[in-house]
Structures are given as structure tokens and as C-alpha cells.
N, C-alpha and C positions, 0 to 999 in steps of 0.2 A: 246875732239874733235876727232873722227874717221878719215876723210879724210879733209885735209884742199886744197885748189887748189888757185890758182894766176897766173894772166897771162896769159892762156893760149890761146893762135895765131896759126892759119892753113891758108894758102895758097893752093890751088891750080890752075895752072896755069895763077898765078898773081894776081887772087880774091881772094879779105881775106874773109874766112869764118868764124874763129872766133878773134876775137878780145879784147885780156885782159880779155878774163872770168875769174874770180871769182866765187868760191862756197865754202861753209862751211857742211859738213856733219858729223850729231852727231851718234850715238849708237843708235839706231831703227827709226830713221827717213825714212817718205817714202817723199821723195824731188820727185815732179812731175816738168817737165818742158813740157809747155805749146808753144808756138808761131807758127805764119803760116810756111806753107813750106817754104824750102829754109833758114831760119832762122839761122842753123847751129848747132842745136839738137842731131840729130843723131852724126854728125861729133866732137860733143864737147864729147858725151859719147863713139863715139868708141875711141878717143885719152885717154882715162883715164884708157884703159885694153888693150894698144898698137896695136887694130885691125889698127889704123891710125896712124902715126906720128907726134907727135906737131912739129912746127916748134919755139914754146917758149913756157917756163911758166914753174912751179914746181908743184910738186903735196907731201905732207907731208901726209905718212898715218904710222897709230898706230906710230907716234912720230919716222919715216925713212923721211927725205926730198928726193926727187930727182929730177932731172933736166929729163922731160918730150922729150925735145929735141934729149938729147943723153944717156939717161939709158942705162946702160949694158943689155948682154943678162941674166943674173942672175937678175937683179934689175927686169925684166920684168915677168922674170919665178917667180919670188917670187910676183910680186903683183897680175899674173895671180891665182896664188894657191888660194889668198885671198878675189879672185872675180868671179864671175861668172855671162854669160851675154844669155841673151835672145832675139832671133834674132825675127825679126819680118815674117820670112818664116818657122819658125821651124827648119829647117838644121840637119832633123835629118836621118842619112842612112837609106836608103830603105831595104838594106839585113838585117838588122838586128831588132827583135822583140822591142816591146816599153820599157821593161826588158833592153835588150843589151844594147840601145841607154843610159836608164840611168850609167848603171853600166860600160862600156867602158872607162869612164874618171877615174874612180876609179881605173880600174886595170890597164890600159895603162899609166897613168897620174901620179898615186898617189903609184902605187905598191902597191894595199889592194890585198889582196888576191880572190879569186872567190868568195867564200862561203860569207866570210862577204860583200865583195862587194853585194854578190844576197839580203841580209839582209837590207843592207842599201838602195838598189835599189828598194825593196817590200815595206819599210818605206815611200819612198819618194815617192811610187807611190799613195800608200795608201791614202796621205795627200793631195794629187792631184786629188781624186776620179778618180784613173785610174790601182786601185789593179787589177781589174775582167778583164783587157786588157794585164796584163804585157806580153803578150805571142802573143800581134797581131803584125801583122807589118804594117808600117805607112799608107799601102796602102789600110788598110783595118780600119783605122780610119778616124774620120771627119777633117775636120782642128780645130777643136777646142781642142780636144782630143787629136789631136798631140802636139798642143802648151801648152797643160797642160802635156804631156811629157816632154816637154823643159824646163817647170818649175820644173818639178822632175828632170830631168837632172841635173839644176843650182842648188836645194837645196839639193842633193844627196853629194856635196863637202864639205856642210856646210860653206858657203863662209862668211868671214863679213860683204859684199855689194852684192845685186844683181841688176846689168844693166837692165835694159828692154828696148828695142828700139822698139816703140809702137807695141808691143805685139798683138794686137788687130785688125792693119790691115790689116791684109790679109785674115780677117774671115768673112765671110757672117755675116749680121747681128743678126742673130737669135742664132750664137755663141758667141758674143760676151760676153756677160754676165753669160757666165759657168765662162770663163778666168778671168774675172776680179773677180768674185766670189771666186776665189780659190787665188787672188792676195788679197785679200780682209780679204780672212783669214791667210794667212801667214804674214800679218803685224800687223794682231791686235791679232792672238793667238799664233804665233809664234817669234814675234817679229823681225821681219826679217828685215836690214836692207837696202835699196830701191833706187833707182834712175830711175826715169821712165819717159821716153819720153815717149807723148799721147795725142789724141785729144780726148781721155772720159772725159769732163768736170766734168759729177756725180762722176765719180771714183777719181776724183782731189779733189772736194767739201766732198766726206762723206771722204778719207781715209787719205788723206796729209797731212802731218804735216808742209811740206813747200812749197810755190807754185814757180816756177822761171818762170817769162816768158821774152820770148826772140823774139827779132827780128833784122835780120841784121845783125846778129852775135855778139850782147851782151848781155849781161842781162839789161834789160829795166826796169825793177821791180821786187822784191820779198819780200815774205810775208806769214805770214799764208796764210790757205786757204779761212779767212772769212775777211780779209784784201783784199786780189787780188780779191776775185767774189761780195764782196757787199762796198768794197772803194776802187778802184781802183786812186793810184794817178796820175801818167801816162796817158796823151792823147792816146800817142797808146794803150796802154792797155786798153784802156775803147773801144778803136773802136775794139779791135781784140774779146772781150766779148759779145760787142752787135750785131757783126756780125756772131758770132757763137752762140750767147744765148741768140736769139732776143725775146723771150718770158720771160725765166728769168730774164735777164738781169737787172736790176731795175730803172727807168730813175733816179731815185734821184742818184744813183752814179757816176751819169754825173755832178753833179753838185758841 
């Protein structure tokens, strides 16, 4: 087991947003969580890389427990080292070329050198089909182009998990499908391993290994991917499918 998690509970100003989550994440696993807005998605995955603060719960990764509530600033800086997350705006500085933005976390962060940093930064862009750019700046990219900079970004550290906090919304439609395309092959050729908030149902169905859907701020059900889309045991989960996957959907799994 890679990352284990229990418990964990966020508040903000009085509304619990999550509530006793649970998750289990193995060694190449792409764990997709699914559920409508508001659910508590985003909020359950920025608490797992301290962009948010649990207000309870533990989180056990490579066989370290900690207490998610009150980790040290060391306990944080080491599970940041081991993670790396993908915003769903790209968040990548403007002054600086699609190059910079990869390799800045390497020299500022990690203390690599230039050189190898620039190595490891043309690597990652490479795998991202964004070699023939490393030299643009974001302003002179698409949105889609930038958020597959993000992804050379996150895999540039070599992280053992990478976050994705739906990666995909902020892209026109007709981008969407480079990004997931290039997410698409970093878990089945590079083995990478995944946590991705998302409403791409197809990218849940061909790539996931695990599906979590949530509403309310728990986990409602999870499953494979052919367990959650074609036997859904869960009421809600059958209504949050056939309202987003009114043609797929398949009425026998209503039944």
C-alpha cells in the first residue's frame, strides 16, 4: 500500500465539507473521483498535499503515519517532495518560458543544478509533446499546452503520486483531449501514479483503476471502473451517471 488515509474531516465556517474520508492508494494506481460540485473533491485532495488543512484524519504514506491536523513543517515539506499536483488553471508564471516553469521547482526546490535540471526539464517536456515549445511563454501557448506544461512540471520531480484537480476545466472543449491524451499515457506507459478529480467520464472508464464517487462529502461508493459505470450499487450513484451519461448509461443498472 502506497498511501493509506482515514478520517479525514474539513470545516469551513461550520459546514463540514468532508467527512471521515477514506482511501487506499496502491503503486500505479489512477484513483479517479467523480461526484457533482460542491461534493468535497477538490478540498479532500488539496488536504492530502497541505494546500488546505484537515481539521482530522491521518494519512500513512510509504509506511510514515501522520496526523493530517497538526503535521510539522518538516512532515509537510517531505510529503510535498513526494507529491506533486496539478492545478486546474495551470499556475504557471508568465515571465518565465514553458522550460523555466518546468525546471524552477528543481533548482529552487530540490537544489539540482541548472544543467541537469535543463535535462530533466527537456525530458519532461518531451513526454508531454511540448519539446518544440520549451522556449515559449505561457502567453504564447493555448490552454491546453500550458496545462500539459503542468504536467511536465509535476513529472519533472519524479513524484510517487500525482494530484490532478480536474485538469481539464478550464480548457475549451476542443483541448480537452490533447491533456487527457498525454494523462492517458503517463499511466499506462509510465506508470505514474494518480489521483484525479474529474468530470471525463471516458477518461474514468478506459484508464482507472479505481473509481471513488463522492457526494456530500463522503465517499458514496467505490469500485473498479466497470463496477461504478455498468453496476452501480448506490441510489445516488446510479442518478449522478444517468444524469451525466444519459445515453450511456445503461437502464439495466438501475435495476
Amino acid at each position: 500500500m502506497l498511501m493509506s488515509i482515514r478520517g479525514v474531516s474539513k470545516s469551513f465556517n461550520g459546514a463540514e465539507i468532508l467527512k471521515n474520508v477514506n482511501m487506499d492508494i496502491d503503486q500505479g494506481d489512477v484513483v479517479v473521483i467523480l461526484g457533482p460540485s460542491g461534493s468535497g473533491k477538490t478540498t479532500f485532495l488539496r488536504c492530502l498535499n497541505f494546500l488546505e488543512q484537515a481539521d482530522g484524519g491521518t494519512m500513512e504514506f510509504h509506511g510514515e503515519k501522520l496526523q493530517l491536523a497538526s503535521a510539522s513543517k518538516q512532515a509537510i515539506a517531505d510529503i510535498r517532495k513526494k507529491t506533486a499536483f496539478v492545478f486546474q488553471n495551470y499556475n504557471l508564471f508568465a515571465n518565465k518560458t514553458a522550460l523555466e516553469n518546468v525546471t524552477l521547482g528543481l533548482t529552487a526546490g530540490r537544489g539540482i543544478s541548472k544543467r541537469e535540471a535543463r535535462e530533466i526539464g527537456l525530458e519532461a517536456l518531451q513526454k508531454v509533446g511540448m519539446l518544440e515549445r520549451a522556449e515559449y511563454y505561457p502567453s504564447q501557448l493555448s490552454g491546453g499546452q500550458q496545462q500539459r506544461v503542468g504536467i511536465a512540471r509535476a513529472i519533472a520531480v519524479k513524484p510517487d503520486v500525482i494530484l490532478f484537480d480536474e485538469p481539464t476545466s478550464a480548457l475549451d472543449p476542443e483541448l480537452v483531449g490533447e491533456v487527457l491524451q498525454v494523462m492517458k499515457s503517463l499511466a499506462q506507459e509510465e506508470g505514474i501514479t494518480m489521483i484525479v478529480v474529474t468530470h471525463e467520464m471516458k477518461f474514468a472508464q478506459d484508464v482507472a483503476t479505481h473509481v471513488v464517487f463522492m457526494a456530500d462529502g463522503v465517499v458514496v461508493e467505490e469500485g473498479s471502473a466497470e463496477d461504478i459505470f455498468s453496476h452501480p450499487k448506490e441510489a445516488r450513484t446510479r442518478q449522478f451517471l444517468q444524469r451525466i451519461l444519459p445515453e450511456q448509461f445503461e437502464m439495466a443498472a438501475l435495476i
